[in-house]
N, C-alpha and C positions, 0 to 999 in steps of 0.2 A: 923658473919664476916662483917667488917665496910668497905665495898665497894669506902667509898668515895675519898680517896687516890688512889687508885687503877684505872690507867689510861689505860694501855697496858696487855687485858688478852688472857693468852693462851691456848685453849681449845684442850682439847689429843683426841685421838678417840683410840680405843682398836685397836689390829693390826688382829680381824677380823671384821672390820665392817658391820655392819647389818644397818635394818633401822632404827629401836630405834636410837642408837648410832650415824648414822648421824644426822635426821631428830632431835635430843633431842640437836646437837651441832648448828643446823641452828638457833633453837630456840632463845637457849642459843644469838646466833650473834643479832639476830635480840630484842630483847630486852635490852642485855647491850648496845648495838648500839646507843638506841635511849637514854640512858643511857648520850651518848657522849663519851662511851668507845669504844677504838680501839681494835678489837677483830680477831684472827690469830687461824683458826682451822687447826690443824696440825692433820695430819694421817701419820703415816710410809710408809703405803702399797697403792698402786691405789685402788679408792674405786670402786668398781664391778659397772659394766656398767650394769647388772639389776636393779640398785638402781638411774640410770642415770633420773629416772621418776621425783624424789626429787628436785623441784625448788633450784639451788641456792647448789650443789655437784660440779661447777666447781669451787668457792672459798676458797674449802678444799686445801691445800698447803702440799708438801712434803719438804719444807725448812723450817729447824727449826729454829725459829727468836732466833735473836742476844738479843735481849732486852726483857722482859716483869715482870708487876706486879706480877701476878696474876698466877698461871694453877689450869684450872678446867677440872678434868678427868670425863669422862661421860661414864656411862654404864658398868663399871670392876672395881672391886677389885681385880683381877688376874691378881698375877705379870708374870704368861707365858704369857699372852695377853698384855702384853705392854711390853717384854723381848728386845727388841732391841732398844724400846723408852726411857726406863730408866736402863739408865748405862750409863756410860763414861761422857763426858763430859756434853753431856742432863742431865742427872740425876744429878749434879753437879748444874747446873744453876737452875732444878726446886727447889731442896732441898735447897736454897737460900732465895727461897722466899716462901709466901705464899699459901698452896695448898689444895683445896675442891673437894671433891669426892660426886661425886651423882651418886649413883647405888640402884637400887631396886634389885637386885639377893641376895638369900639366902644363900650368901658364905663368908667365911671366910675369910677378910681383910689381905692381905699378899703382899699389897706394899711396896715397900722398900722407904716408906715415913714414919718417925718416926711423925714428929709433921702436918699430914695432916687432916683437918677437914673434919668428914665425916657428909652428910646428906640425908635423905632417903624420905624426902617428909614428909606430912600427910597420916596416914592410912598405905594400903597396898596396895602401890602403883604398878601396873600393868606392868609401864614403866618407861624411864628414863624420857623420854618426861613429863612425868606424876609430874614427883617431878621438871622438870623446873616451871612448874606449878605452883605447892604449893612454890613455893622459890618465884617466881615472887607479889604471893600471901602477903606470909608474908611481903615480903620488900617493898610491895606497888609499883610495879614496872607497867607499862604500858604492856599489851601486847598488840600486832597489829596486824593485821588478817593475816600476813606471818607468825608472830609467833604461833599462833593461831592454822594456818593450818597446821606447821610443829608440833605441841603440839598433834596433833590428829592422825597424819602421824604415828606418833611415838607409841601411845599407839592400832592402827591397828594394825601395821604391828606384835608388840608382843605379842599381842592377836586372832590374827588368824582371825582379823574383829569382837573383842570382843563377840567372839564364844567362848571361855577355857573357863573352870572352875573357874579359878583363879578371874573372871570377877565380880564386885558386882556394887550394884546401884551406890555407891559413884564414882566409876571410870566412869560411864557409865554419872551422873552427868558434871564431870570435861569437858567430850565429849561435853555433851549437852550444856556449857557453850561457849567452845571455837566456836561452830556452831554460838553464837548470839553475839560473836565477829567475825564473817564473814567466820569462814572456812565453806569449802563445802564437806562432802563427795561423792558426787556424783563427784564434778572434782578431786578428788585423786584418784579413781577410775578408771578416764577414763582415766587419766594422766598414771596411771599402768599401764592397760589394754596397749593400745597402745605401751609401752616401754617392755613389756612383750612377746608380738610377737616373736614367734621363723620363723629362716629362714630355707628353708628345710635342709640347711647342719645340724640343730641342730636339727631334727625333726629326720635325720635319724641317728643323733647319739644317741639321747635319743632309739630308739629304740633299738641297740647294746647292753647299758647301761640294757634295763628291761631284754633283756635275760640271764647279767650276774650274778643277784641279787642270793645270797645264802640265802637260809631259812633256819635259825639253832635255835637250843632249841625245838624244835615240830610247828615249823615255826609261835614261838614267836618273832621272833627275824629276820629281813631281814638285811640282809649287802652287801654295796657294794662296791668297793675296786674303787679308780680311779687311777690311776699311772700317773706320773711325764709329760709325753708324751702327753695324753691327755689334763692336765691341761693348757701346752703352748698353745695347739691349740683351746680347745674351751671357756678356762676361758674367754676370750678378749670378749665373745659373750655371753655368759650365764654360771652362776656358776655350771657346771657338778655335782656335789650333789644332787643339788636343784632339775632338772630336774628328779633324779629318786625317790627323799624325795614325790613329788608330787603323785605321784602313791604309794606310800609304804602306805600311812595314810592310803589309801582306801580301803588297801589288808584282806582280811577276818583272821581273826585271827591272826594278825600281832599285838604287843602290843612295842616292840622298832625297831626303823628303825635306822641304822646308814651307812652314809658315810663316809668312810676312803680315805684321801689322802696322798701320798707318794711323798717326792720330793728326789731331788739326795744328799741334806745334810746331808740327815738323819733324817728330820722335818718328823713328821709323825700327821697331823689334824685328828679331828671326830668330826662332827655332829650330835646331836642325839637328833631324837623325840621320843615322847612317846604318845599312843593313848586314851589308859583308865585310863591308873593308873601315878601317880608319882612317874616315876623311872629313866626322863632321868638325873635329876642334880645327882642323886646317883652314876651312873653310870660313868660321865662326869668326878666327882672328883675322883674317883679309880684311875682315870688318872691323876690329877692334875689339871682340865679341873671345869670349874662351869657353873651356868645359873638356868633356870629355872626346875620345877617338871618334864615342858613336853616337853621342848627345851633347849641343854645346849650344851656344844660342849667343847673341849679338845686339847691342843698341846704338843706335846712332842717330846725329842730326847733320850729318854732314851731306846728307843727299837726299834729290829728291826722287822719289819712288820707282821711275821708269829707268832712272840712272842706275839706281841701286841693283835692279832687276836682269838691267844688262851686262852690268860688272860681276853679277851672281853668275848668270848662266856662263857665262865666260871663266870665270876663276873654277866654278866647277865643271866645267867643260875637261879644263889643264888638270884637275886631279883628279877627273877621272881615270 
């Protein structure tokens, strides 16, 4: 894709954002930036104030520009993850113009973008962050030590501190490159750490939370259900999932973990990890849902909650 016409781009983020998907769009700003491109990252949804650590999340916008070149979607092929972002008139303006997709997940292209170029990096790439990278790479683009550190932020946070399997020299490489363009992991780190601090109101909710957990399959399988109620009150402060995801990986004989949220629409979210084996993207997509072997996650309004609950343990029942 010939960049050089292309003045005003605008960067999508999936409508769950994680820190890939942010940290791979800061990127993204910070290099077409120096580029002399004007660059507009758009999210649907507020991005979770756990991720508030991310230099450079207040410039994410929930107004969809009037004008632009370019959209570059980051991190999804999944059209339930961008359902509210592309349709109507949005969808309308993107399909207009020219549109590049960079995702590294294992899933099946199902955006309702007929002529959208997609690209995946060099290799097998770990993150999104990861294939900013290799594109910056190919096109001879500068990278700067924000960009850098957000390039690294990004293939962290999806690798679990390039602790997964998924992890090889080459990735581990790209890391060590972006360190000797200036990032640090020791200050994303602390920069976490600090933004990660729970206050005791979420310390005693997290415990509420571990005593609701259900262990099913021969307590291969942990599940926790959050309802509608809670998410108003303690999303604002830390992602209610997250909080019991943390303790699930640790659980003895525990091989998928999943969180379920219910809202009052009918939207029905899952998160799902996976500990020893690749089974969370299998799972994810039963649902319509993708991502990674051992982190992948699902939206749907096609059921209601006890249904979904029972086609769950049943489907992960078979791969286990």
């Amino acid at each position: 894709m010939d960049f050089n016409e292309l003045n005003t781009i605008l960067i999508l983020q999936p409508e769950n954002p994680d820190g890939d998907s942010v940290t791979s769009a800061l990127a993204l700003e910070e290099i077409l930036g120096d580029l002399g491109k004007e660059v507009i990252i758009y999210s649907y949804v507020h991005i979770p104030d756990y991720l508030r650590y991310i230099q450079g999340t207040d410039r994410i916008t929930d107004e969809f520009p009037n004008n632009f070149d370019l959209t570059i979607i980051v991190d999804t092929v999944t059209a339930s993850l961008l359902e509210n972002t592309l349709k109507g008139s949005k969808l309308s303006a993107i399909s207009k113009k020219p549109v590049l997709i960079l995702d590294h997940h294992p899933t099946e292209n199902n955006l309702p973008l007929e002529k959208a170029e997609f690209y995946g990096g060099e290799g097998e790439c770990v993150a999104t962050g990861e294939i900013v990278y290799h594109l910056a790479q190919t096109n001879d683009w500068n990278i700067n030590q924000t960009a850098a550190t957000h390039i690294v932020e990004s293939m962290l946070s999806d690798t679990l501190g390039l602790t997964t399997v998924v992890v090889k020299g080459e990735n581990v490489q790209v890391v060590a490159e972006c360190l000797k363009l200036g990032a640090s992991m020791s200050e994303i780190d602390a920069r976490r750490r600090e933004f990660m601090k729970k206050s005791p109101k979420i310390v005693t909710y997290k415990g509420v939370l571990l005593q609701r957990i259900e262990y099913l399959c021969d307590s291969k399988l942990a599940l926790i259900h959050i309802p509608w109620d809670e998410i108003q009150e303690y999303s604002p402060h830390y992602n209610p999932s997250m909080l019991a995801m943390e303790e699930l990986r640790n659980t003895e004989g525990v091989e998928l973990s999943v969180g379920i949220k219910t809202y009052p629409d009918g939207k029905i979210t899952g998160k799902i990890r996976a500990n020893n084996k690749p089974l969370a993207g299998e799972l994810a997509a039963h649902f319509g849902g993708g991502g990674h072997d051992y982190a992948a996650g699902f939206k749907t309004t096609d059921w209601k909650y006890e249904d979904l609950k029972l086609e769950l343990i049943n489907k992960a029942r078979s791969i286990l």
